[in-house]
N, C-alpha and C positions, 0 to 999 in steps of 0.2 A: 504494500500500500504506500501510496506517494507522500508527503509530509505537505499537507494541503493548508496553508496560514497566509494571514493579511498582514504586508508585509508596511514597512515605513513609508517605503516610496510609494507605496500605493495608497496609503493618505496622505500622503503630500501631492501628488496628484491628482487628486478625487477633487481636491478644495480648487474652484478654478477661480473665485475673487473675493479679497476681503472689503471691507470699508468701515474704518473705525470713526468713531464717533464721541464727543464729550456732551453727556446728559447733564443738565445743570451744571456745580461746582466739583462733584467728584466721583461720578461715574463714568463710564467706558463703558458702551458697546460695540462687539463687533457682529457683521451684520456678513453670513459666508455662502456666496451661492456655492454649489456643487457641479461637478461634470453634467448630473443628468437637471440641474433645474432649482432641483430641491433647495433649502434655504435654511441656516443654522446663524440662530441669534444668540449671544454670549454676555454676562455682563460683570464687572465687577465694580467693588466701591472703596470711598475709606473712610474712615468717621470723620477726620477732620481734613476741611478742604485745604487746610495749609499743607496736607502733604501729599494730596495730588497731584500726577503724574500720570501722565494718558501713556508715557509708554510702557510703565509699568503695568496699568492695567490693561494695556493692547496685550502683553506677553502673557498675562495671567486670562484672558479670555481666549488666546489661542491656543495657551496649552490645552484647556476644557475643550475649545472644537474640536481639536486633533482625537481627544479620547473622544467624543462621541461620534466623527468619522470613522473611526479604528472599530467602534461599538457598532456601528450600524453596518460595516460591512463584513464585520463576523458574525452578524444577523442574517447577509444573502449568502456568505458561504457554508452558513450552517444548513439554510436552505436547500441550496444546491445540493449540499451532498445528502 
């Protein structure tokens, strides 16, 4: 039997555009369409707006997309097989 798994490149791939976003004074969204369409919205925050920093929470909203690109396509490979 072949060792059948969802590999890095293939969520880095999958994700075909991001667009971050600052909500009020200290949130971040990011906003991820997909190869086939699909659409993954992500968000973080910090209690005080004095220590906001969009690209800290761009990096903390992409790491979450990335697991639930990773998530959802060991969802169709589960499928498949």
């Amino acid at each position: 039997m072949s060792n059948i798994k969802v590999t890095q490149d293939q969520v880095d791939g999958f994700i075909k555009t991001n667009e971050v976003l600052t909500i009020g004074e200290k949130t971040t969204l990011v906003h991820a369409t997909l190869q086939n369409g699909f659409t993954i919205i992500k968000s973080s925050a910090c209690v005080d707006p004095k220590n906001y920093n969009e690209k800290v929470g761009a990096e903390i909203c992409m790491e979450q997309k990335k697991n639930e690109v990773w998530y959802l396509l060991g969802f169709l490979l589960q499928q498949k097989k």
